[in-house]
N, C-alpha and C positions, 0 to 999 in steps of 0.2 A: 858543743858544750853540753857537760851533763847537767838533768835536770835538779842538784842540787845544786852546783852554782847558778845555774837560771834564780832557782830560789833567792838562794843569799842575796845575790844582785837586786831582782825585786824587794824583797823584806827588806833591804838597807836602805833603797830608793823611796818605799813608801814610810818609814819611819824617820827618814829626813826629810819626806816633806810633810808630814806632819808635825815635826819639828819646826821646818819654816814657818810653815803658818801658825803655832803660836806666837812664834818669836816676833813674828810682824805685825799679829794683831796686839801683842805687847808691848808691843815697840810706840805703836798706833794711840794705845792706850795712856803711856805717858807722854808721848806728843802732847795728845790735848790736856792732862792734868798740867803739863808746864805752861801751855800757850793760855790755861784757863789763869794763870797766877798772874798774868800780861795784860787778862781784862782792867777796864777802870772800875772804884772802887766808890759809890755810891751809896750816901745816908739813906736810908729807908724805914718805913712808920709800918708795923707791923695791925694790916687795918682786921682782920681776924685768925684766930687759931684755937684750932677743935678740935677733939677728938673725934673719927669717922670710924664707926664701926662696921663692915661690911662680910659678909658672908658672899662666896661663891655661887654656891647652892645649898641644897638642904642635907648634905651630905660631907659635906666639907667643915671645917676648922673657920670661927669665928677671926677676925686678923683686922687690925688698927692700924689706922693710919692716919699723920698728921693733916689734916684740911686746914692750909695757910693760905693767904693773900697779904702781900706787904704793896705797900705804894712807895715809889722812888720818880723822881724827875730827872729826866737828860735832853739837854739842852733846852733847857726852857716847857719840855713837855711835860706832861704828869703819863704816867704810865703804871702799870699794874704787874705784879706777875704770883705763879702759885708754887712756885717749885723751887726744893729744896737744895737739890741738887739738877746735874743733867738727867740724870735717870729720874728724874720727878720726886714724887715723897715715897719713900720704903713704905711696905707693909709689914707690921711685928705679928708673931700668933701671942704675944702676949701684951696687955694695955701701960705697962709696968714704964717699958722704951718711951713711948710715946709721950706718958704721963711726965717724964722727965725733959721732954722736949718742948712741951707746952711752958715750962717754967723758964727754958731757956727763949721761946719766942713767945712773950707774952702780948696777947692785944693790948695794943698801944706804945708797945716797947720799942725802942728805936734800935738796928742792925744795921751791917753792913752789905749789901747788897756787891757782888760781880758782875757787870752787866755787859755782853758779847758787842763788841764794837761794829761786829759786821750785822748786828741783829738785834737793838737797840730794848726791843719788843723781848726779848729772851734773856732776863736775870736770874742768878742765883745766890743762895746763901751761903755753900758750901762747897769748894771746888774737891774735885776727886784728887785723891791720894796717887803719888808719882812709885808707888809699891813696884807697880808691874816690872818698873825701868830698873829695880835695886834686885828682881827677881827675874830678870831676861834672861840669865845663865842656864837657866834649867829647861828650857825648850832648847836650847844653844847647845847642851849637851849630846839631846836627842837630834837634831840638825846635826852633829859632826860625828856622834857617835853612827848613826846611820850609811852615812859616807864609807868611814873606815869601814862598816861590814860590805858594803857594795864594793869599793876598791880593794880589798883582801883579797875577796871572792874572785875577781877581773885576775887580778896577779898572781891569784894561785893555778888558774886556769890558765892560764899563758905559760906559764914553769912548768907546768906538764904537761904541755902541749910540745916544749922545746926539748 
């Protein structure tokens, strides 16, 4: 085999499996936004909500972030939790976001809490968006496009080999 079809066959190989692996860690992604909208759905008392201004270092960009704690019961227990989402509270580089978020979880104000069945300990306020699953196509593309360049490559090498 000549070392341009070696090529094509690798670059096609490695550009579909880069393709897989988005597609599956996308796939991955709206798993848990679907099975997140399956959790039970819990009254909750919003017991503080701050603004937290943190810097890195002394060198870095000032950046805000919601510091909440809401309290919710399940089954009988009282419980606590501080996170907005899975991925915890976002950091903004501007106070503007945040300022808007404190209006919508005000101390004392009552939400709705998501609370993980298998994790009783682990609520949220906000489940992640099912985006990836309406956008899987495009690593899909890259996974099949990939192929075709490997399989071309194969069948063109075999034709003139015969």
């Amino acid at each position: 085999m000549k070392f341009a079809t070696i090529f094509l066959i690798l670059l096609g190989l490695c550009i579909s499996a880069i393709g897989g692996l988005f597609t599956v860690l996308m796939w991955k992604s709206y798993e848990r936004a679907v099975d997140q909208r399956g959790w039970p759905q819990v009254e909750a008392v919003v017991l503080s909500s701050e603004m937290e201004e943190w810097q890195h270092d002394e060198f870095s960009p000032k950046e805000y972030r919601l510091n909440l704690l809401y309290g919710y019961e399940w089954e009988g227990e009282a419980k606590t939790s501080e996170r907005l989402s899975v991925r915890g509270n976002p950091s903004y580089n501007k106070s503007g976001k945040v300022q808007g978020m404190l209006k919508e979880y005000p101390t004392g104000g009552r939400v709705m809490a998501y609370v993980n069945p298998g994790d009783p300990n682990f609520a949220i306020l906000m489940v992640d968006s099912k985006a990836a699953g309406y956008s899987i196509w495009f690593p899909m593309l890259f996974l099949l496009g990939g192929l075709v360049i490997a399989v071309s490559a194969i069948v063109k090498s075999l034709r003139n080999r015969g």
